[in-house]
N, C-alpha and C positions, 0 to 999 in steps of 0.2 A: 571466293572468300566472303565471310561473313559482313557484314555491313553494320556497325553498331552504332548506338546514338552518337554524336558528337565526334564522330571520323569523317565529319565530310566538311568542310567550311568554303564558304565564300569570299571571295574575295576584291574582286568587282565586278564589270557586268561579263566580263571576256575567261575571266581566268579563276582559278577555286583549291583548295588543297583537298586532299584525301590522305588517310592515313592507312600505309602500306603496313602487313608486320614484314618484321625484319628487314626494312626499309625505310620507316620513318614517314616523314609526313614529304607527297609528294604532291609537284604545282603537275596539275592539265587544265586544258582548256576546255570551255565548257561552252559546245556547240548547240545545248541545249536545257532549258531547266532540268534539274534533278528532282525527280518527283518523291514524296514523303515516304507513300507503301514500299521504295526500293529497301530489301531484304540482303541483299548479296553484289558483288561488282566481281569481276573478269580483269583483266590485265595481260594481254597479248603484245606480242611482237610479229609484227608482220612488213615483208619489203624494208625493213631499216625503220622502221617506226613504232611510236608504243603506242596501244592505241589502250582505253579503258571502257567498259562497258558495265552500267548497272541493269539488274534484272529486275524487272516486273510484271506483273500479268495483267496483261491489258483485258479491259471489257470488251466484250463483241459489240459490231457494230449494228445498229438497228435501222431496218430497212423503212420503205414509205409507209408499209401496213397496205399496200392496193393490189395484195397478190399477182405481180407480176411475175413475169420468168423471161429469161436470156439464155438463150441458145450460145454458147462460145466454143468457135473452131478454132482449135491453136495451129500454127503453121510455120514454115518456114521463111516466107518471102513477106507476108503477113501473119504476124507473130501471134496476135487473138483479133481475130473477127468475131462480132457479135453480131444478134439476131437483127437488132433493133436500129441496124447499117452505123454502128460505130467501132471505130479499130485503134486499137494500142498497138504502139508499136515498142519495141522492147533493142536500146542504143547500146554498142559495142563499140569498138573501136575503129576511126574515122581511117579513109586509103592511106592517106600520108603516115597514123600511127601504123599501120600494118604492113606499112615496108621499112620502116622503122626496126618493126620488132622481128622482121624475117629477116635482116641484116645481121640484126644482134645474135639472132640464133646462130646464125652462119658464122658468123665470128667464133661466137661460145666453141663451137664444134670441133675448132680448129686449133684451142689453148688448151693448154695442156692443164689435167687434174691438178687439184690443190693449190693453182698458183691464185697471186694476191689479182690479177689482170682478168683471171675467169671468176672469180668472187667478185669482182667490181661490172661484168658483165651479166652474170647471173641477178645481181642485184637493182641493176633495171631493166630487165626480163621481168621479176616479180611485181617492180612496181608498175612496170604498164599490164602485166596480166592481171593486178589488182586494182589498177582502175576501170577494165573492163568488167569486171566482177562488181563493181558497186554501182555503176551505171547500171547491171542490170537490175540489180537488188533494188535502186531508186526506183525502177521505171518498175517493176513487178508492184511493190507496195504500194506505191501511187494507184495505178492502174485497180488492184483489188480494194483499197479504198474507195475510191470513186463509183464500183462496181456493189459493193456490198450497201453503198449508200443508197444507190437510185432505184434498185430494184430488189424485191423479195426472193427471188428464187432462182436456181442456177443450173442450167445442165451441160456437162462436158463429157466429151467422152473418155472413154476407158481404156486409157490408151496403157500399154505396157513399155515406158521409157524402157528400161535398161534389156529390154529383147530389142527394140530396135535398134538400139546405138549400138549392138555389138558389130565387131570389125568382121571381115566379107573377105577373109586373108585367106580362113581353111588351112590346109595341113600340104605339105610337101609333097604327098602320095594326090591328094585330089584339093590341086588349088583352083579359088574361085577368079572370078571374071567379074572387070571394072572394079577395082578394089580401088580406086583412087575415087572413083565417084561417089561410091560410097561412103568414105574416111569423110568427104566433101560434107554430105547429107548427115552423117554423124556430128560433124562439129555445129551444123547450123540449127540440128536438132539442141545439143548442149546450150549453145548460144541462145537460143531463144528463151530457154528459162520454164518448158514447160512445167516440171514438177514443184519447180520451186513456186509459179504462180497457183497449182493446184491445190499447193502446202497451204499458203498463205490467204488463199477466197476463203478456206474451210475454216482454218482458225479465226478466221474474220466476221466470218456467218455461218456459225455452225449448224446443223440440221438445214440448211437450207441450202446446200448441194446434193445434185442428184447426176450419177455416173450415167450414161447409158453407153449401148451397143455401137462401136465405131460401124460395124458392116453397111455398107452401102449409104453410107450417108454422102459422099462424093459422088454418089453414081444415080441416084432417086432424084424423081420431076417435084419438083415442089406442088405444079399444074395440076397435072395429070395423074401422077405417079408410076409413069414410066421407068423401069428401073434398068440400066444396061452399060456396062462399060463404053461404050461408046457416046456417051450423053459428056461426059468430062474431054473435051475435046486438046486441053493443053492444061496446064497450069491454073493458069486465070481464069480460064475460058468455060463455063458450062453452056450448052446447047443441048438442048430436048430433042432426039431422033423419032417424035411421038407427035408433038405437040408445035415444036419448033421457040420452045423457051429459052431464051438468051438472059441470062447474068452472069457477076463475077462468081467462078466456083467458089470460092472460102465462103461468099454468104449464102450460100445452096445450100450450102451444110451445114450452117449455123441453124439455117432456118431447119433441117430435117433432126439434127441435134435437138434443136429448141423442140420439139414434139416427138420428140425417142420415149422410150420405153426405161425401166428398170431392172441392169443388170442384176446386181446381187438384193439378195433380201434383206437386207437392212440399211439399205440407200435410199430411202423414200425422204421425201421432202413433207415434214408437217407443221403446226402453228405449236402443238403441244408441246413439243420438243424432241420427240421421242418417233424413231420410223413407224409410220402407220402401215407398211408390209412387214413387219418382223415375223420372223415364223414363231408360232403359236408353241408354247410352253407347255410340256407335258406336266400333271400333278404330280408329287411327290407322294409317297405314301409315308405308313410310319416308320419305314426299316429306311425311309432314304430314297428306293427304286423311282423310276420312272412307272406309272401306270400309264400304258398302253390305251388310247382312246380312237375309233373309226373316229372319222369327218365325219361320214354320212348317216350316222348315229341318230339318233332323235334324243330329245332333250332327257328324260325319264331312261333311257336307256346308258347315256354319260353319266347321270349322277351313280348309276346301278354300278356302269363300270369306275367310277373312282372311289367309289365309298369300300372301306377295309372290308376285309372277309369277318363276317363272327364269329366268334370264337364257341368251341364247343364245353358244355356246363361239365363239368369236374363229377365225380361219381362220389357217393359218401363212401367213405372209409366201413368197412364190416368191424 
C-alpha cells in the first residue's frame, strides 16, 4: 500500500500509528526508526501475529577500496567458511525446540481436520517454524553485512540449490536407496540459508560477486595441486595423498573457491561497475541486423565489415 505524507505518526519512543485504508489509523510498534524515502508499507499476518513492513531501497554497501577478495564455501556442518579462516554460522532451532516441535507434529497427525484443538496446534507449529526462519534471516544479513564491509570482492560457487534439494524417493517401478539420508541432507541444505545468503551479499555488493566452477574444489591440494578424490578423507578432514597436506576441508575450498575461475560471461568482478568479460556486442546496422564481425580481423578490415553497403547511383530518366 501506498505510503503518503502524514499516514504515519509517532507516538513515543516504543509505539507510533499508521493509517490503514479501510481500517483506520492503527497503533504498532516501532522496533525501529522509520526512515523518510519509505514509499509503500506491507501488512501481514503470520503465526497469529500482525506484523508491518515499510519498503525502501537501501544503498549498497562500500567496501575498504584495497581490492581484496574472499573465497566462501557454504556448507552444512559449517554453514560459510571463508578464505581468510573466518566462519558464520547460520542458528535454527536449539534440541530441546526440536523435540518440542516433533511432538506437536505427532500430535497434529493424530486430530482430526478442521477441529478448533488441531488449529490451536497447528498454530504453534507455525510460530516455532517462524522463529526458525528469522533467526536465519538475522544471522544471513548480519553475516553479509559484516562481509560486504571488510572486503572488496567475493567468489562462491555455483551451486544449483533446487537440483540438489530434490527428494531421492524415485517412482514405484525404480525406487531409490537411502532416501532418509537424503531428506536429512535436503533439510540442512534448506537450513542453512544458502540462496538466501547468495541473494542478499549480491544486493549488498553488487558487481562484486563472482560465481565460479564448484568441480573439484573439495578435492585440489592447495600445495601442490594434487587433485583426487581421495585427498577429502571425511567430512572435516582434508589430507593431500601427494604432498601429505592436512587442514579443515571447508577452508580447502574456500581457499581453491577463492582463486576459481569464471563461470558464466557476465560474472566478472570490476571497479567500473559493469563485467569486464561480457561478450562483445555485435554492431547494428541501419535495417536493425547484427553485422557479422571475425575476432581475428585486423582493425581496417572491421571497420570495411561494419560500414553499410553503397548504394548504387540511380540512372537519368530518357
Amino acid at each position: 500500500m501506498a505510503l503518503k505524507p502524514g499516514h504515519v505518526r509517532r507516538l513515543n519512543r516504543h509505539w507510533g500509528l499508521v493509517w490503514v485504508p479501510k481500517a483506520g489509523w492503527v497503533r504498532f510498534r516501532r522496533s525501529r526508526p522509520i526512515p523518510r524515502e519509505a514509499k509503500s508499507f506491507r501488512v501481514t499476518f503470520k503465526a497469529g501475529q500482525w506484523h508491518i513492513a515499510f519498503a525502501i531501497k537501501p544503498e549498497p554497501i562500500e567496501g575498504p577500496g584495497d581490492g581484496s577478495i574472499i573465497g566462501i564455501d557454504r556448507g552444512v556442518v559449517i554453514p560459510l567458511c571463508c578464505s581468510d579462516k573466518t566462519n558464520y554460522d547460520v542458528p535454527g532451532l536449539e534440541d530441546r525446540e526440536r523435540r518440542i516441535l516433533k511432538r506437536l507434529q505427532r500430535t497434529e497427525s493424530h486430530q482430526k481436520r478442521g477441529s478448533g484443538r488441531r488449529a490451536r496446534t497447528r498454530l504453534r507449529i507455525n510460530r516455532m517454524k517462524g522463529r526458525e526462519v528469522a533467526r536465519r534471516k538475522d544471522a544471513i544479513e548480519k553475516a553479509t553485512t559484516d562481509l560486504a564491509r571488510r572486503c572488496d570482492f567475493f567468489r562462491i560457487e555455483d551451486l544449483r540449490i533446487k537440483n540438489m534439494t530434490r527428494s531421492a524417493r524415485g517412482t514405484k517401478e525404480k525406487p531409490c536407496r537411502r532416501v532418509r539420508q537424503k531428506a536429512g541432507l535436503n533439510r540442512g541444505i534448506l537450513q542453512s540459508g544458502w540462496g538466501l545468503f547468495t541473494r542478499r551479499l549480491e544486493d549488498k555488493a553488487p558487481y562484486r560477486v563472482e560465481r565460479v566452477s564448484p568441480a573439484f574444489t573439495s578435492q585440489h591440494c592447495v600445495e601442490c595441486g594434487y587433485t583426487a578424490p581421495e585427498n577429502r578423507e571425511s567430512q572435516a578432514v582434508f589430507r593431500c595423498r601427494a604432498c601429505g597436506f592436512t587442514a579443515n576441508a571447508d577452508f580447502v575450498g574456500s581457499l581453491n573457491i577463492a582463486g576459481g575461475h569464471p563461470v558464466t560471461a557476465r560474472g566478472g568482478m570490476v571497479l567500473s561497475g559493469l563485467p569486464m568479460n561480457r561478450e562483445p556486442q555485435l554492431p547494428a546496422s541501419r535495417s536493425g541486423r547484427a553485422v557479422g564481425i571475425l575476432r581475428h580481423q585486423p582493425e581496417e578490415d572491421v571497420k570495411a565489415a561494419a560500414a553499410p553497403p553503397a548504394r548504387r547511383p540511380r540512372r537519368p530518366r530518357a
